[in-house]
Each structure stands twice: as structure tokens, then as C-alpha cells.
Biopython code that builds the backbone (N, CA, C, O; Angstrom):
import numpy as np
from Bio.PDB.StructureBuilder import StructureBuilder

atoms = [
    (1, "UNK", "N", (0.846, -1.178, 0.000)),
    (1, "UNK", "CA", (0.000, 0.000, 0.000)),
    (1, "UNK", "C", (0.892, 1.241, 0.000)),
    (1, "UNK", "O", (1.830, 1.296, 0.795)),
    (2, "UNK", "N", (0.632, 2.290, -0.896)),
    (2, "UNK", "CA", (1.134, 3.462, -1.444)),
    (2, "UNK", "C", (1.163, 4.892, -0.280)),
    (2, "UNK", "O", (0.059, 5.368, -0.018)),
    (3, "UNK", "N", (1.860, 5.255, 0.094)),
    (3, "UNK", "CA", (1.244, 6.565, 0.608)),
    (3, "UNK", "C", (0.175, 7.412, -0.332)),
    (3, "UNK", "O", (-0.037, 7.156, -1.517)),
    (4, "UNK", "N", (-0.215, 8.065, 0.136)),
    (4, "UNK", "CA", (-1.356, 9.008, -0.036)),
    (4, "UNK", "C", (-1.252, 10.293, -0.747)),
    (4, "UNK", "O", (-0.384, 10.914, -0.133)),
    (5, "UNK", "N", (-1.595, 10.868, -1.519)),
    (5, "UNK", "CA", (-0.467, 12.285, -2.359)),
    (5, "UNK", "C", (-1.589, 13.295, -1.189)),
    (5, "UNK", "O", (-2.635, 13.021, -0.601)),
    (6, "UNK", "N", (-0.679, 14.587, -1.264)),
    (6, "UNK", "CA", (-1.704, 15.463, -0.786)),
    (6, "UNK", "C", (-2.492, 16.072, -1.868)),
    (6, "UNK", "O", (-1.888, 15.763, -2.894)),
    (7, "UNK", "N", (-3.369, 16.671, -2.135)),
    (7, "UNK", "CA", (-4.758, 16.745, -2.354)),
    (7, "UNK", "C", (-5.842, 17.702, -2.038)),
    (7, "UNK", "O", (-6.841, 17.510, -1.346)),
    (8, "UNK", "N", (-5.509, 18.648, -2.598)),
    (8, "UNK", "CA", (-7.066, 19.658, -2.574)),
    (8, "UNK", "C", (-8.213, 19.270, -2.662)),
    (8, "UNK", "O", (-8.449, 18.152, -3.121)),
    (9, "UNK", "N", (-9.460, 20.326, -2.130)),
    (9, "UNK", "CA", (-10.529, 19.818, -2.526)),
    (9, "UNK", "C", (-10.682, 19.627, -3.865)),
    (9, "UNK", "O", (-11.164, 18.599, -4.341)),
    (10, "UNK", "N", (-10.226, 20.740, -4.625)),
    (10, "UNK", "CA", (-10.934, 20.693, -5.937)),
    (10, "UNK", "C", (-9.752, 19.341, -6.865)),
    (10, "UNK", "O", (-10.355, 18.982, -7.875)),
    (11, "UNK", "N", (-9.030, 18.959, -6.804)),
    (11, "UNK", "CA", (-8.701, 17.581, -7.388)),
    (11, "UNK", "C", (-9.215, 16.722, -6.547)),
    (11, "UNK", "O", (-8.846, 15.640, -7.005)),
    (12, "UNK", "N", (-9.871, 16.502, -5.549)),
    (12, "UNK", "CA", (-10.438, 15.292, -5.051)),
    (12, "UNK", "C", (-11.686, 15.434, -5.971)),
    (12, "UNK", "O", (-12.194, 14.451, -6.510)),
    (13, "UNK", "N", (-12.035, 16.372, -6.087)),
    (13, "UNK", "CA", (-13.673, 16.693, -6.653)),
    (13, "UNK", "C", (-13.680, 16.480, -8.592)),
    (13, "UNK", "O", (-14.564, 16.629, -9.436)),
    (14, "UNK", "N", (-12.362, 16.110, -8.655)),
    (14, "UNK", "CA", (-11.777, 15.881, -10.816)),
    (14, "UNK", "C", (-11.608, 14.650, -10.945)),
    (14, "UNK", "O", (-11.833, 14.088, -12.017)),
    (15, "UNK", "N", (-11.153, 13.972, -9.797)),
    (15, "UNK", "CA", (-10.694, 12.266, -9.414)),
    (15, "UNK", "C", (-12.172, 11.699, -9.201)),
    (15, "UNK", "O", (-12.222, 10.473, -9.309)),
    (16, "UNK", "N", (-13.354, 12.313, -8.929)),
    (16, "UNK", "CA", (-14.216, 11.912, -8.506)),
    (16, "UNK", "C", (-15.319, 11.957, -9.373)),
    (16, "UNK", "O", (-16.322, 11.266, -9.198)),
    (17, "UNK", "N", (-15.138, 12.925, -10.514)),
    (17, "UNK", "CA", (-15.808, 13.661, -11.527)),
    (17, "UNK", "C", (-15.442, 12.452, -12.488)),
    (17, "UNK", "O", (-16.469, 11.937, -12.929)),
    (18, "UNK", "N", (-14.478, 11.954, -12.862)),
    (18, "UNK", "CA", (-13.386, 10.960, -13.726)),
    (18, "UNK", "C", (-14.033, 9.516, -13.328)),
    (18, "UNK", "O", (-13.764, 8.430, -13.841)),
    (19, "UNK", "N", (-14.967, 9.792, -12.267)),
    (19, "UNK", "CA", (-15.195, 8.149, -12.109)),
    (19, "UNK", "C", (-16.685, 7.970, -11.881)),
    (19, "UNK", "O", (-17.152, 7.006, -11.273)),
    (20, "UNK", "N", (-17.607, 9.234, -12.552)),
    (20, "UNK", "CA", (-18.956, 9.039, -12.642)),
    (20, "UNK", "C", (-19.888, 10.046, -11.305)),
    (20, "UNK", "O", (-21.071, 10.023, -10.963)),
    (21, "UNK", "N", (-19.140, 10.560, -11.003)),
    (21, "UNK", "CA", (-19.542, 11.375, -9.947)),
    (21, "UNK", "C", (-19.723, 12.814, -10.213)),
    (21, "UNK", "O", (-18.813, 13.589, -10.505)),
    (22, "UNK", "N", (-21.094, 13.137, -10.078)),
    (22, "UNK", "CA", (-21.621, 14.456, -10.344)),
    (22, "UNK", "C", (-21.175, 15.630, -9.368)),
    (22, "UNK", "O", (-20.498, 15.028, -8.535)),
    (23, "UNK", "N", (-21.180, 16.782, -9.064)),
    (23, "UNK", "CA", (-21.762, 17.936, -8.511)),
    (23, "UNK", "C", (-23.200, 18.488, -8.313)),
    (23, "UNK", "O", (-24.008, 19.031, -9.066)),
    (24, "UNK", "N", (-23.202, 18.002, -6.499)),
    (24, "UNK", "CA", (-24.463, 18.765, -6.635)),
    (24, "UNK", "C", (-24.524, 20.208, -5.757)),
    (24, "UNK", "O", (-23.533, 20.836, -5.384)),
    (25, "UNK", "N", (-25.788, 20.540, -5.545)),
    (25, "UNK", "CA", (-25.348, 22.012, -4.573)),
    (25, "UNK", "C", (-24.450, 21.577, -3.410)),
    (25, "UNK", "O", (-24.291, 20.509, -2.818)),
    (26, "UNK", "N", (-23.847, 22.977, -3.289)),
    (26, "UNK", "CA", (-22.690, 22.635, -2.511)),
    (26, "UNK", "C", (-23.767, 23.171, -0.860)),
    (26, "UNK", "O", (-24.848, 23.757, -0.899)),
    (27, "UNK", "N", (-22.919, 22.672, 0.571)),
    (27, "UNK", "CA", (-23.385, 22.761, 1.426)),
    (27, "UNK", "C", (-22.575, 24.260, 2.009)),
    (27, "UNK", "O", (-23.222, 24.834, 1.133)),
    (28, "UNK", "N", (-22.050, 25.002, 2.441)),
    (28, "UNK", "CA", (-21.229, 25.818, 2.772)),
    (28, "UNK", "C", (-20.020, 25.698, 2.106)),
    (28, "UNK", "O", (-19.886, 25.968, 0.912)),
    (29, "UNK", "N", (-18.933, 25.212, 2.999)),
    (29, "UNK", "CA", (-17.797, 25.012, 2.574)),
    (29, "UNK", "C", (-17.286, 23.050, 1.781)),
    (29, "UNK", "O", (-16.262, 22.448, 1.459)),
    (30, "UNK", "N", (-18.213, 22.894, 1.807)),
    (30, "UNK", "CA", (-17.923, 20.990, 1.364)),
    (30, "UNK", "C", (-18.989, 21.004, 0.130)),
    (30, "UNK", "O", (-20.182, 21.292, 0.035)),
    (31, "UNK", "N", (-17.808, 20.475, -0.920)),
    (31, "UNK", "CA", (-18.579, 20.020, -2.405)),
    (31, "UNK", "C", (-19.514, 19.213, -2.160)),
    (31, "UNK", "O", (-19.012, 18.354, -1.435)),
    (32, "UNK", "N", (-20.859, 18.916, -2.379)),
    (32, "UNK", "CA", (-21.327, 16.986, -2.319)),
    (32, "UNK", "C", (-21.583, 16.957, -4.008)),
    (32, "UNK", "O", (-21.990, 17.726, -4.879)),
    (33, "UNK", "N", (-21.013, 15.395, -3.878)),
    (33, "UNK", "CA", (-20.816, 14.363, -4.881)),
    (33, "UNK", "C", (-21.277, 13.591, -4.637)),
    (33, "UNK", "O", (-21.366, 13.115, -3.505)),
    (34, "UNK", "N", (-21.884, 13.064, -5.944)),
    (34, "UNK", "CA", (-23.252, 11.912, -6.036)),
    (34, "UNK", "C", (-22.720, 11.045, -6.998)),
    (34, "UNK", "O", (-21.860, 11.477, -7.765)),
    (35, "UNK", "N", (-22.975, 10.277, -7.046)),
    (35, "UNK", "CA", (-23.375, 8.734, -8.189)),
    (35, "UNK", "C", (-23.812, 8.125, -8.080)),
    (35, "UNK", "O", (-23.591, 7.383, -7.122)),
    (36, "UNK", "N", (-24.894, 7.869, -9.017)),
    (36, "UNK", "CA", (-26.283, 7.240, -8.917)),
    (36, "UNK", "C", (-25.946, 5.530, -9.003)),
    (36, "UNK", "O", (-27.166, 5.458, -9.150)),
    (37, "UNK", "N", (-25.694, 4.778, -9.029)),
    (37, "UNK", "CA", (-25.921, 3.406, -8.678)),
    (37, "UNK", "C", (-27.141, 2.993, -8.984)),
    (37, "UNK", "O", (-28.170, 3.595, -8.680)),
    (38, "UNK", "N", (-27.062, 1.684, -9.755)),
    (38, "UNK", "CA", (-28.695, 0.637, -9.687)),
    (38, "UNK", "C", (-29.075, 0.115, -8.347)),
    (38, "UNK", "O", (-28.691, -0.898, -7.762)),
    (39, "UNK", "N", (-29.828, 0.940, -8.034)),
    (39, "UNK", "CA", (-30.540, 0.440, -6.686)),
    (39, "UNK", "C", (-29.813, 1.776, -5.476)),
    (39, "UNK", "O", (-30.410, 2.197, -4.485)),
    (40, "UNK", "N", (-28.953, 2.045, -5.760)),
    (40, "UNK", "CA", (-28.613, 3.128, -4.674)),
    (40, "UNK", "C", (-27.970, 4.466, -5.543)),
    (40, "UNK", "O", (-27.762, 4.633, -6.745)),
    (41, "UNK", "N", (-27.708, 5.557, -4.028)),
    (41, "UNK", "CA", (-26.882, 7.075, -4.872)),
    (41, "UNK", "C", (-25.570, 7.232, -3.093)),
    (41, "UNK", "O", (-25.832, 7.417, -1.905)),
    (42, "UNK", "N", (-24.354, 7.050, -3.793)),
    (42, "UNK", "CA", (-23.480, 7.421, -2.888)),
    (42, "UNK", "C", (-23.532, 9.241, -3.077)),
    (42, "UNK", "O", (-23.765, 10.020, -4.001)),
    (43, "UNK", "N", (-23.184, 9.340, -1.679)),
    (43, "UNK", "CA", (-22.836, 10.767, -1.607)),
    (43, "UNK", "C", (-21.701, 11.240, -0.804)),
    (43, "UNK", "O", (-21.683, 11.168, 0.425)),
    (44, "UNK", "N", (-20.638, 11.786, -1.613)),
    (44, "UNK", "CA", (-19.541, 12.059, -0.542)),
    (44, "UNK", "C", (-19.379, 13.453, -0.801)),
    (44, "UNK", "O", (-19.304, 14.046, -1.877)),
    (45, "UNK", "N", (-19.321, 14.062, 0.906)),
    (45, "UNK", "CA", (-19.277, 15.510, 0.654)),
    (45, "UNK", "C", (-17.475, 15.691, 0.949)),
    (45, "UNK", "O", (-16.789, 15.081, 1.769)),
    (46, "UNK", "N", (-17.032, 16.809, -0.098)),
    (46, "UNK", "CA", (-15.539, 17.280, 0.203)),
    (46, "UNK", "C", (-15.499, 18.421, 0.010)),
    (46, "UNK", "O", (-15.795, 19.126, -0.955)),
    (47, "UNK", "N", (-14.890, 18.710, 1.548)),
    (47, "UNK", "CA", (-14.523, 20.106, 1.806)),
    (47, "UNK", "C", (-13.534, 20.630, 1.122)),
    (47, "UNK", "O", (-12.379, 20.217, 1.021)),
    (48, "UNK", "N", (-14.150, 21.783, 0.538)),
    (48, "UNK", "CA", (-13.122, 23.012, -0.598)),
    (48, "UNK", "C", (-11.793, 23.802, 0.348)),
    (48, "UNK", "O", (-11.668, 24.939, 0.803)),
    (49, "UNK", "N", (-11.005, 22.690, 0.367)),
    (49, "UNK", "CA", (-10.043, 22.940, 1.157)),
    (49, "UNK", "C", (-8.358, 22.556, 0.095)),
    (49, "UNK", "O", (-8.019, 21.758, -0.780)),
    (50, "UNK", "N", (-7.793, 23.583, 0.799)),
    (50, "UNK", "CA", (-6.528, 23.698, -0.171)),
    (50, "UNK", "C", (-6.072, 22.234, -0.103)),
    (50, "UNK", "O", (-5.969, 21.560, -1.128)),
    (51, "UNK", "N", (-5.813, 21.772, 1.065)),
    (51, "UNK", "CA", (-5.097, 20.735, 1.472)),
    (51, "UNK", "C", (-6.248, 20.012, 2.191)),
    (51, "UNK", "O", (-7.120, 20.677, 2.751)),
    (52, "UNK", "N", (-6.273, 18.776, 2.192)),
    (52, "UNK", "CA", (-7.545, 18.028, 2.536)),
    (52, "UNK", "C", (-6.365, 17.352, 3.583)),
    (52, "UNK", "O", (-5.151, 17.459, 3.406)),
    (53, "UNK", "N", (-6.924, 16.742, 4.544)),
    (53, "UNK", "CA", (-5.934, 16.052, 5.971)),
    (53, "UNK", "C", (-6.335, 14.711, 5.408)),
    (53, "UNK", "O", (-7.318, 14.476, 4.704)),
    (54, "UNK", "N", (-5.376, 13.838, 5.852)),
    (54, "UNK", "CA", (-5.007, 12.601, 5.518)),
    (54, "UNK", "C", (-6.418, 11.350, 5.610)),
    (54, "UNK", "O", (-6.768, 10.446, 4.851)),
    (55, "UNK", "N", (-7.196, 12.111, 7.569)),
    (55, "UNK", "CA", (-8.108, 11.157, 7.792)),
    (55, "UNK", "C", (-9.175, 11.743, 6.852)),
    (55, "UNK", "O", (-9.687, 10.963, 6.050)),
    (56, "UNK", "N", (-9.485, 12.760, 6.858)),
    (56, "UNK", "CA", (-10.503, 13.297, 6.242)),
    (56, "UNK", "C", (-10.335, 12.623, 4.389)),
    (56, "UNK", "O", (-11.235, 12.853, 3.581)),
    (57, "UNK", "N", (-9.049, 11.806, 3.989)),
    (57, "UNK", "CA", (-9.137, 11.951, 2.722)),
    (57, "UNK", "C", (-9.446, 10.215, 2.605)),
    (57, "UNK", "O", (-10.082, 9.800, 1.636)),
    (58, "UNK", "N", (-8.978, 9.331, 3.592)),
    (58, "UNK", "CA", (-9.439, 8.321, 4.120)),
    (58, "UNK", "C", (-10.722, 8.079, 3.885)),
    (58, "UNK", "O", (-11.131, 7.406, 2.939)),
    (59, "UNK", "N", (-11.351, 8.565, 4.656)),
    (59, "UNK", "CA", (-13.287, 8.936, 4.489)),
    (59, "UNK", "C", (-13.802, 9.096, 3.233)),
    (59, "UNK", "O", (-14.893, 8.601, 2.949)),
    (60, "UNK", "N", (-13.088, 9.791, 2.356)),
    (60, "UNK", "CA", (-13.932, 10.328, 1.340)),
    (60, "UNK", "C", (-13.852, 9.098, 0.755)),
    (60, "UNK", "O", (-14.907, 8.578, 0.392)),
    (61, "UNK", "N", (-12.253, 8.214, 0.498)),
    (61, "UNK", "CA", (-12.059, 6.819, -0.141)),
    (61, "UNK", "C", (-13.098, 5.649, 0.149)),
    (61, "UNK", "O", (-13.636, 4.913, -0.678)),
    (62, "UNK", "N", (-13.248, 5.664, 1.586)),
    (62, "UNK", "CA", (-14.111, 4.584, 1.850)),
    (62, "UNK", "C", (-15.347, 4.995, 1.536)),
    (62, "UNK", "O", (-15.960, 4.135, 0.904)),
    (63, "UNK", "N", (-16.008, 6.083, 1.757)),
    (63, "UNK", "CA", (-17.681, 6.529, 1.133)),
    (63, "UNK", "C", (-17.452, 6.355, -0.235)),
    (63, "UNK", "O", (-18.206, 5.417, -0.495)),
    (64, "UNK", "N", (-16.737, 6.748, -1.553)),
    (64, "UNK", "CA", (-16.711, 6.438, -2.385)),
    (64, "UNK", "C", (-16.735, 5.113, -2.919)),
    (64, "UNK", "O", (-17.612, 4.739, -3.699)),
    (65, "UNK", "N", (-15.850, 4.434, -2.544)),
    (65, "UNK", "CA", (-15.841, 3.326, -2.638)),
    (65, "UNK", "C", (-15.095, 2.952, -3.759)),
    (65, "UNK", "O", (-15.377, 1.955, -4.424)),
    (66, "UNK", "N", (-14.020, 3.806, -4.042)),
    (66, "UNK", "CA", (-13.053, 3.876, -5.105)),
    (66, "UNK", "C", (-11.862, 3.165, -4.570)),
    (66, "UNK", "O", (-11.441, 3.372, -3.432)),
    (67, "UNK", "N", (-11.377, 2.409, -5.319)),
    (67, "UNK", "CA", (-9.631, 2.201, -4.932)),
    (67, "UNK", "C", (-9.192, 2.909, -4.285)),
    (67, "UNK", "O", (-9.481, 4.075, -4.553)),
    (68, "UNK", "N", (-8.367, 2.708, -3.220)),
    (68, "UNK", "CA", (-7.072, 3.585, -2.732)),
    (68, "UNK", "C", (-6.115, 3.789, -3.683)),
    (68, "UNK", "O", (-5.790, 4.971, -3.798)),
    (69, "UNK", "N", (-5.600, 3.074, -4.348)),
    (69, "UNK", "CA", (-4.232, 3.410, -5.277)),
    (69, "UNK", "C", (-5.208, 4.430, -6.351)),
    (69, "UNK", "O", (-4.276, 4.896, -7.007)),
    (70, "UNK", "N", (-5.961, 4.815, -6.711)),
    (70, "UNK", "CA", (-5.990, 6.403, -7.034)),
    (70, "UNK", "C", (-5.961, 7.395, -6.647)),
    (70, "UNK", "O", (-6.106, 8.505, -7.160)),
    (71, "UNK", "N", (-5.764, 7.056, -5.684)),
    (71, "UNK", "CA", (-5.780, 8.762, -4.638)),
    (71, "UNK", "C", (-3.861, 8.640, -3.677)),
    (71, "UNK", "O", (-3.472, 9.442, -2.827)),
    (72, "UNK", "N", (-2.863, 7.119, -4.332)),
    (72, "UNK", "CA", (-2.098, 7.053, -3.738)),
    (72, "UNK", "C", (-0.620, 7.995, -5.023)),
    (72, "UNK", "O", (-0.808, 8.128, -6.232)),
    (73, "UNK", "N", (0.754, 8.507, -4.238)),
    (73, "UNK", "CA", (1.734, 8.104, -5.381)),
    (73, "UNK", "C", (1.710, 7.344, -6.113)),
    (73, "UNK", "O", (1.217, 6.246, -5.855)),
    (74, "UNK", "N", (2.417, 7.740, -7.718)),
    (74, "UNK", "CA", (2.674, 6.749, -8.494)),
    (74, "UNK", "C", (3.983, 6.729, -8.715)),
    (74, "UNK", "O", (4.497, 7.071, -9.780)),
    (75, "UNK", "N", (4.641, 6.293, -7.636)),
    (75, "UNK", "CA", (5.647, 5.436, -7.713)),
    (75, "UNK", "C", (6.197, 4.057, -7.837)),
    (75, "UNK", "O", (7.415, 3.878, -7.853)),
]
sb = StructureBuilder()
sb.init_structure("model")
sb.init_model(0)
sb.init_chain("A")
sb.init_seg("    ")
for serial, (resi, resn, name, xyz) in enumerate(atoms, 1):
    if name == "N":
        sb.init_residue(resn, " ", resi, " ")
    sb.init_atom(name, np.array(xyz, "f"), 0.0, 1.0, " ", f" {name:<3s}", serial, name[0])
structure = sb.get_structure()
């Protein structure tokens, strides 16, 4: 397992866009992102933050339900 790159909101929100995930109204300061699913709609909200913190970027991986090695170095 890869370390983690750091990560703005708004490239968490292009990585997320890239894999079927919409924009919907935003809540204050946190994007929410949707994708509709047969039978369900994930929603992960990400905060419009320069630098997103490690656990907080954790969270967004597991609500998504995307690979980790896209959001890791590619080394």
C-alpha cells in the first residue's frame, strides 16, 4: 500500500468527476458528490479545502468506494 499524495478539494472533486460522480449544490464550505448506482446514490461531501488532511481523505475513499491506489503516489 502506497502513501497518499496530498490533495485539494478541488482535485479530489476531478478524481471523482473521472469516475462518474456528479456535482451537486454545494453545502457551505464541502462540495457533495453523487453517483447514482442501480438500486442506490453514494454521496460524498468534500470540503473546498486547499489541502484536505489525511483522515478526512481516508473517508472520502471509503464513502466512495473507489480504490485507494488512485488517490495514492505513483511510484
Amino acid at each position: 500500500m502506497g502513501r497518499l499524495r496530498v490533495l485539494s478539494g478541488r482535485d479530489v472533486c476531478v478524481l471523482l468527476a473521472g469516475h462518474g460522480f456528479v456535482e451537486v449544490p454545494r453545502r457551505g464550505s464541502h462540495v457533495v458528490m453523487q453517483k447514482r448506482t442501480e438500486g442506490s446514490t453514494i454521496t460524498v461531501p468534500v470540503p473546498d479545502h486547499r489541502e484536505i488532511r489525511i483522515g478526512t481523505l481516508q473517508s472520502i475513499i471509503r464513502q466512495s468506494m473507489l480504490p485507494r491506489a488512485l488517490f495514492e503516489h505513483d511510484e
